[in-house]
C-alpha positions, 0 to 999 in steps of 0.5 A: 515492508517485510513479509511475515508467516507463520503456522502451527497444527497438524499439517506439513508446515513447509508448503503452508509457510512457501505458499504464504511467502509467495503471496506476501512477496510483493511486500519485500524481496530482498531475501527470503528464510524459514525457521522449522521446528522438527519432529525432534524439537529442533530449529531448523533455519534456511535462509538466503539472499534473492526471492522465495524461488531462490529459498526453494532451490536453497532447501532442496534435499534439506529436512524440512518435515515440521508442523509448526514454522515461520518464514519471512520475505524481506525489504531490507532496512538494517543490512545489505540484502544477503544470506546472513542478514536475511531472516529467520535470526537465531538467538546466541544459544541457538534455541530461540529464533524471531521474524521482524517486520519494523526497526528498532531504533534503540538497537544500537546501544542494546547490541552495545550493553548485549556485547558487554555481556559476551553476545556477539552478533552475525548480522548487521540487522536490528532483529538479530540484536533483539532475539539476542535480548530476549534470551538474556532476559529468560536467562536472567529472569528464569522466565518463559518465552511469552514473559521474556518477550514482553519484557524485551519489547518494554525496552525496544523502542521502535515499530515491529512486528514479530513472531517468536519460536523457542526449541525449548517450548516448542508447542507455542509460537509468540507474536506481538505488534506495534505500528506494523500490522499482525493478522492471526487466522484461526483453524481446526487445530491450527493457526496462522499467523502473517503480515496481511490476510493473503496467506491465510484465506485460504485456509480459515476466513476467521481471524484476529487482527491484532491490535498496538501493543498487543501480544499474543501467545499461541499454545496448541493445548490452550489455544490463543491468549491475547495481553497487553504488552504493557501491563500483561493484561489479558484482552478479549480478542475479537474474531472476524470473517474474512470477505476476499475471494480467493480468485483475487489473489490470482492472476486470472490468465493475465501475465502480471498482477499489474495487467489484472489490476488495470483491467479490474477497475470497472469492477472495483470502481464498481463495488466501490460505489455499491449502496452508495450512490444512486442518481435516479433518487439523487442519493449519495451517501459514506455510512462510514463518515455518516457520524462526522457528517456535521464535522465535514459540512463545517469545517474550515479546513480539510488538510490531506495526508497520505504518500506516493499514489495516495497523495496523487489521489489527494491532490484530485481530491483537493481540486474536488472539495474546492470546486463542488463543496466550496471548502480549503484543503491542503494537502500534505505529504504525510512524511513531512507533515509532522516535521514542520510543526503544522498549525491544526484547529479542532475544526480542521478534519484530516482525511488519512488515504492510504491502500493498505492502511498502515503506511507508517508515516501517514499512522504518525501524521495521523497521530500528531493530528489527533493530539491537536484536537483534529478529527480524523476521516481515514480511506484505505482498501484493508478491513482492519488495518491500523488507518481503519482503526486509529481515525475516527471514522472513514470509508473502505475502497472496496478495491480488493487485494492488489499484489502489484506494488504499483498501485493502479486500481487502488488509485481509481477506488480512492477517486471514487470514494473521494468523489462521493464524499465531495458530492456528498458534501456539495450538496448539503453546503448548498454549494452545488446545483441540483442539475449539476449535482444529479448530472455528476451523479449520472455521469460518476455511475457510467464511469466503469463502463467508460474505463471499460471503453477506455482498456480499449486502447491497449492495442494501440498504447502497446505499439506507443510503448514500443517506438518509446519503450528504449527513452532516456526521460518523458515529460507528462504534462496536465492541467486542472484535474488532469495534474495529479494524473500527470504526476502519477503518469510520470510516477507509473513509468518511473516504478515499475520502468526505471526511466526518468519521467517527471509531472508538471503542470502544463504552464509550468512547462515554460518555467524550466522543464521546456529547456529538455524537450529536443527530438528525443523526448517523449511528451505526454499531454493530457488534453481532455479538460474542456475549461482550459482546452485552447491553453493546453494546445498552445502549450503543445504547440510550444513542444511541436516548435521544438521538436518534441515527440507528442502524445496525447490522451484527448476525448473521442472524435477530437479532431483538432489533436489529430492534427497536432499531436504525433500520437493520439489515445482518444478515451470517452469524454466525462464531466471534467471532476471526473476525468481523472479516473478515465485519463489515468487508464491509458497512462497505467497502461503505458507504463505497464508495456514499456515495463514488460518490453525493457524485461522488468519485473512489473510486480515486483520492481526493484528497491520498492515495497508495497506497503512501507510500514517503516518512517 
């Protein structure tokens, strides 16, 4: 959702604060603002509508010497995106200012009592209303900044994470979390304080990952001090390094962080496999999950939730488990899940997928799920993220850090991992042949090498990309394990291109959706499944009949589609569990050029965060 950022030393503040901005802008960009405290002990607000360039230019020959700030990028929630909403927020007098990653549910009647009390308000965020109820309670309660904060935060009800600085303590920053995530780097002398480890590694790779209802206080003279936000008890925080590379969080000579991510899959498939899988002695096995193996091999029922490309991951997943391992899944969007009252057993197992690992509605549905007795398996891509934490065991995606909020690479790494434990699974339920077990095995460790073969066709999706790139709407269709990647074909496009694209299932196509195809609509099929091949070709020779436009991503030396199709991607032919993971590739790299020739920003698409960390 939103950015946070925030440092206190002895080095220039400004640059660290702008630098980290621009490495957490993929997670809003509404807005952008700073808070600097100067040499005089003064706070110092710069803020203004647009992105973290735009807050560049804003403070051109402004003062802005400081050793100690905080900056904020913002998705807008509560308020329009503009310069008054955007955030820093100061409090009434002017001495305390705040940065609010979340939403306070309760704003409304605390602005409501505040008013009362003479408080008048600016903006129309959340966030101006609780740095406003922090300073009535110091004033009230003749408190420090750290106690004031504590107390507003008892009455607070919502999601947030927050940084606070006071021009009358000015040697402390103040920052607490609750369902949104707050990563604390500490230096020589200094600390650091973001949303996520992007700003901060390269300064120190060691760090706090602070954990629900926590707050911390940062003094430069005493150093860091973690409580409870409920009692003021103190906790022991636990410091941990960091294992990114700073070259990750770079372009690498490619245009945008998308393109680098597409073309980084056979390296994070890769990594996401390491130590896991080795088919010449037929050995599969997640360390992670090793604890609840036995809770996996009997259970009744896997039930998925996750959101956008996560859930498309889940829905590969649940034709997996069915196939190999013989066992129901369901799988759920995590953002309805809990609204329906689902029925869940204590033999049921929850597997929460989510890239960054503090998807606010997957961490609710994994509660709910928790309440009900179920255990809980979590996927995500970040070390010591909420997911990482909250579910009793699970698996990291090893994909690295992706910048691009389109998910691509995260995408492949969820397969893999998915794929692992279905395998895993498969074979001590006995419900898999040890030919076809090793065979999968076999053909799961070539599939970087065949996704590398795969990048290939860039060349040839690029000219597809512009005859297409002008459509009002396309139409992806698959089947089989091919389905979810037709949704997520269809969801790339509409992301990062603003066209209409919709997913279905290929037969589904004749109950409805065919009543769109004429001559000015692009089809996409995908026709690499063995087992339902002569279907998918009748159902691309009722779009010829009508004179849709036809390209299909098909296996290597098909010569059947030549004949059919206007345009054909061939990519390597796989086992059919795992074609996924190769099929998607040309469809990340449709979306991608179609993007990039209609003049959109592909990393930082319009309305779209990349973490949502509010429900």
């Amino acid at each position: 959702m939103c950015g946070i950022v925030a440092y206190i030393g002895t080095k220039d503040a400004f640059p660290i604060l702008i630098k980290g901005l621009q490495r957490l802008e993929y997670r809003g960009y509404d807005s952008a603002g700073v808070a600097l405290l100067t040499p005089d002990k003064q706070l110092m607000l710069y803020k203004c509508k647009g992105k973290v360039n735009d807050l560049l230019a804003h403070t051109h020959n402004q003062p802005i010497q400081s050793t100690a700030g905080m900056g904020h990028t913002r998705w807008a929630t509560h308020g329009e995106p503009n310069d008054i909403n955007a955030h820093p927020h100061r409090s009434g007098s002017g001495d305390i200012a705040i940065i609010h990653n979340g939403i306070i549910e309760n704003y409304a009647a605390i602005k409501t009592e505040l008013t009362k009390r003479g408080h008048t308000f600016e903006s129309q965020t959340d966030t101006e209303v609780l740095v406003h109820l922090i300073e009535e309670i110091q004033k009230e309660t003749q408190t420090n900044l750290e106690q004031a904060v504590r107390l507003a935060l008892h009455t607070a009800v919502g999601a947030y994470a927050i940084v606070v600085m006071s021009q009358t303590e000015p040697n402390k920053i103040v920052a607490a979390r609750k369902s949104s995530p707050l990563v604390i780097g500490i230096g020589e002398g200094e600390f650091f304080l973001a949303s996520d480890a992007t700003p901060i590694i390269e300064h120190t790779r060691n760090v706090v990952y602070l954990n629900d209802g926590e707050i911390a206080t940062i003094d430069l003279e005493n150093g860091l001090t973690v409580k409870k936000i409920s009692n003021d008890q103190i906790q022991e925080p636990f410091v941990q390094e960091l294992e990114w590379n700073l070259e990750r969080l770079e372009k690498g000579g490619y245009e945008h962080f998308m393109l680098k991510e597409i073309h980084e899959q056979p390296i994070s498939i890769a990594d996401s496999m390491r130590g896991r899988l080795r088919p010449e002695e037929a050995y599969v096995k997640l360390g992670g999950i090793k604890q609840y193996e036995n809770k996996l091999i009997n259970a009744k029922r896997i039930i998925i939730v996750a959101c956008g490309t996560s859930w498309h991951a889940g829905l590969v997943a649940e034709y997996l488990f069915e196939d190999l391992a013989r066992i129901p899944v369901e799988v759920e969007y995590a953002s309805e899940f809990r609204y329906r009252n689902p029925v869940l057993y204590e033999d049921d197992v929850v597997i929460a997928i989510s890239q960054s690992g503090e998807t606010a509605d997957t961490l609710a549905a994994i509660e709910l799920a928790k309440q009900k007795g179920a255990t809980i398996i979590g996927i995500c891509n970040v070390v010591g993220s909420s997911i990482a934490r909250t579910t009793h065991a699970g698996a990291y995606t090893h994909a690295g850090p992706e910048i691009g909020v389109a998910s691509t690479k995260a995408f492949t790494a969820q397969l893999t991992i998915l794929t692992l434990m279905a395998l895993s699974l498969a074979k001590q339920r006995g419900t898999i042949s040890e030919t076809r077990f090793r065979e999968l095995l076999v053909e799961l460790e070539q599939i970087p090498q065949k996704i590398q073969k795969a990048l290939q066709t860039e060349a040839q999706v690029q000219c597809i990309a512009d005859i297409f790139k002008d459509a009002s709407n396309f139409l992806y269709l698959g089947r089989g394990y091919n389905f979810p990647v037709a949704l997520e074909g269809a969801l790339k496009l509409k992301e990062i291109s603003y066209i209409h694209a919709e997913g279905y299932p290929a037969a589904e196509m004749k109950h409805g959706p065919i009543a769109l195809i004429d001559q000015e609509m692009p089809v996409v099929v995908l026709a690499t499944n063995q087992s339902a091949y002569e279907k998918i070709v009748s159902n691309i020779q009722e779009v010829k009949a009508r004179k849709g436009k036809i390209i299909v991503i098909t296996n290597e030396h098909d010569d059947l589609m030549d004949e059919l199709a206007d345009f054909v991607i061939e990519i390597p032919a796989t086992a059919e569990p795992l074609t996924p993971m190769i099929s998607v590739v040309p469809l990340q790299l449709l979306a991608y050029h179609i993007a990039v020739m209609r003049g959109c920003n592909v990393d930082q698409p319009r309305n779209l965060a990349k973490s949502v960390t509010v429900e």
